[in-house]
N, C-alpha and C positions, 0 to 999 in steps of 0.2 A: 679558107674559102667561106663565106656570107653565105649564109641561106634568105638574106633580104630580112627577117623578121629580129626585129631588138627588142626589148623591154616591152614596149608598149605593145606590142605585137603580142608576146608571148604572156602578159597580162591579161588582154581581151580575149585570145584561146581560150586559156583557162578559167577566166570568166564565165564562158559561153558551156564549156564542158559542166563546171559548177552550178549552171543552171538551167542546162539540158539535163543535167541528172536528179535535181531537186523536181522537177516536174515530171519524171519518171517515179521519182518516188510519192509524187503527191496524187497520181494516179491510182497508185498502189494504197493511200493510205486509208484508213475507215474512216468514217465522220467520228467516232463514238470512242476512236483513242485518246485518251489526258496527255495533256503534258510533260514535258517534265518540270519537276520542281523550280527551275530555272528560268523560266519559260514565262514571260509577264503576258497577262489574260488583258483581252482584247474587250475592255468596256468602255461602253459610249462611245466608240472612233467610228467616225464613218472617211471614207475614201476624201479626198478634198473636194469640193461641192457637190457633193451629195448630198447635204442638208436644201439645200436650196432647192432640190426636188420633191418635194412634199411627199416622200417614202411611207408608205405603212408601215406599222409596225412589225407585220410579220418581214415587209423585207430589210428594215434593220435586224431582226433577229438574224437573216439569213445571212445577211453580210456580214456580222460579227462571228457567225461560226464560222464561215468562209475563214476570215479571217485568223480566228483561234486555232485551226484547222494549220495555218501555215507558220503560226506564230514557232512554233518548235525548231521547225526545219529553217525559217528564214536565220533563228539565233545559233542554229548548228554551221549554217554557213558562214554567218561572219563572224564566231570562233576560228571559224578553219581559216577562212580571207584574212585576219588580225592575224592568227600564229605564222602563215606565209609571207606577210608583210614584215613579222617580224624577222624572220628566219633571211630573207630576201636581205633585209636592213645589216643583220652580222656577216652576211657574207662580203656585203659592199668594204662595211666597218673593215674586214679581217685583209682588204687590200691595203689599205692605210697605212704606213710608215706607224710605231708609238709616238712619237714627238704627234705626225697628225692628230692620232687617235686623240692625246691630249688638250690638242688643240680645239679638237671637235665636241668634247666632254663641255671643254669648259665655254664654248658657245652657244652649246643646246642648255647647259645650265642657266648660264646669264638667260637667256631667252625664254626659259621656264620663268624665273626671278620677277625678268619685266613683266610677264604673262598675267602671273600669280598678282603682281603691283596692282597690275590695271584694273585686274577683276576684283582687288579690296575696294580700290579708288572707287572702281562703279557700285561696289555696292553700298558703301559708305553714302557717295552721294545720292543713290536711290533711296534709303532708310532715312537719312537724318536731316538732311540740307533741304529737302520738297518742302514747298510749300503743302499745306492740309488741302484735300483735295474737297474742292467745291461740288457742293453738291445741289440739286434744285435748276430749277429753270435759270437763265442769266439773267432776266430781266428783274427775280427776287434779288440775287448776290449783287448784282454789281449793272450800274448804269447801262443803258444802250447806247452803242455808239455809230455815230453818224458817217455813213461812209465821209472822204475827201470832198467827193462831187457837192456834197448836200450843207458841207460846213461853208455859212458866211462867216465873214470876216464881221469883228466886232465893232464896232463904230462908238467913238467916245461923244460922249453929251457934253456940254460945257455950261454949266452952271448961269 
């Protein structure tokens, strides 16, 4: 018998319980607790366009404690959300025929392989193949150019 709810279902549940509970505990928590060791501090980040609000200082301070304040608890949860994914992932694995399993090894490998390629490829040609980047107004580096509309056509003289 179906109870209606599959994966995705029982994904966003648990979701919602994981973050119904983080904000039970972030209720509870004091401003004036540290972190743990683990735990990466909340400098210079502001929220995404909140720069464009000409914030005072004081309430950037307020919004990085805000912040450092949740830093803990956000990295304890997706510890816990990774080890679930993982655990989710060997159970799937552990259906698998071995001939699958192997087959699966050696596709997520290659696909690591191409991964790892592309991301030498891209950095290779980020580092070494750029041009030196121009620096100065355009009109010092390099000619001004005339839109389409504004180029005539050259017209020869003849001697």
């Amino acid at each position: 018998m179906k109870t209606g709810m599959g994966m995705t279902g029982l994904r966003c549940s648990l979701f919602a319980v994981l973050l119904a509970g983080s904000l039970l505990i972030a209720q509870e928590k004091k401003p004036d607790a540290k972190a743990p060791a683990g735990a990466k501090k909340a400098v210079n980040r502001l929220p995404n366009n909140f720069a464009k609000l000409g914030l005072a200082e004081d309430q950037k301070k307020k919004i990085r404690d805000i912040q450092a304040g949740y830093d803990p608890q956000i990295a304890a949860l997706t510890a816990q959300l990774n080890a679930l994914k993982d655990k989710e992932e060997a159970e799937v694995e552990a259906v698998l025929t071995p001939d699958q399993q192997k087959q699966l090894a050696t596709i997520k490998s290659d696909a690591k392989k191409k991964a790892d390629d592309e991301k030498a490829a891209k950095a290779k040609a980020k580092g070494g193949d750029k041009k030196p980047a121009v620096t100065g107004p355009p009109a010092i580096n390099e000619p001004a150019k005339k839109p389409e509309a504004e180029k005539k056509p050259a017209t020869e003289k003849k001697p």
